[in-house]
C-alpha atoms as one frame of an Amber mdcrd trajectory, in Angstrom:
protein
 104.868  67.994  93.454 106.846  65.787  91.439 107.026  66.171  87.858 106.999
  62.683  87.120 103.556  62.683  88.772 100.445  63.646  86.849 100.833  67.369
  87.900 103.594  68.584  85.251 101.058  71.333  84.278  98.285  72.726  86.338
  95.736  74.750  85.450  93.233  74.214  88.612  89.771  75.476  87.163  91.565
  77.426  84.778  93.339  79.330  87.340  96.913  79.234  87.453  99.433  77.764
  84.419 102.133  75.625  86.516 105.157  74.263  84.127 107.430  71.972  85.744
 110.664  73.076  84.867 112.983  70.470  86.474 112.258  67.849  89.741 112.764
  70.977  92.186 111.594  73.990  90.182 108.291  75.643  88.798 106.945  78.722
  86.788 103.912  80.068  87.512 102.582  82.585  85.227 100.266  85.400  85.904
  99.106  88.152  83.708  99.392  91.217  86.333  99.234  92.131  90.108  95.615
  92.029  90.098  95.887  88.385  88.444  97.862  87.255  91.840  95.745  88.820
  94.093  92.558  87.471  92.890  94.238  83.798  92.564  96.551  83.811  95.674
  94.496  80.811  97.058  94.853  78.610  94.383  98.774  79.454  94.060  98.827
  78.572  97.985  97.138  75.439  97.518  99.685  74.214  94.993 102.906  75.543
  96.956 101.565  73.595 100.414 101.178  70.514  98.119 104.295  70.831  96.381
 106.436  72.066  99.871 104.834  68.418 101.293 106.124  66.391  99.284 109.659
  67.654  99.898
């Protein structure tokens, strides 16, 4: 994911903050272990999209 596309933050249902931190390079934030785990789909989700457009 590009961020000059729409997708400089993401926050898919509230699930996981994305900031777009240059063209090739993201932070994702999570609160805990227990944050990842239960969001680990969503995070997937955005990696697959983001590795595809590579």
């Amino acid at each position: 994911m590009n961020p000059s596309s729409d997708l400089r933050s993401v926050k898919p249902r509230g699930v996981i903050l994305v900031e777009w931190l240059a063209k090739d390079r993201c932070l994702v934030t999570f609160a805990d272990g227990k944050e990842v785990k239960t969001k680990r789909k969503a995070l997937e989700r955005i990696v697959r999209e983001w590795v595809g457009q590579m």
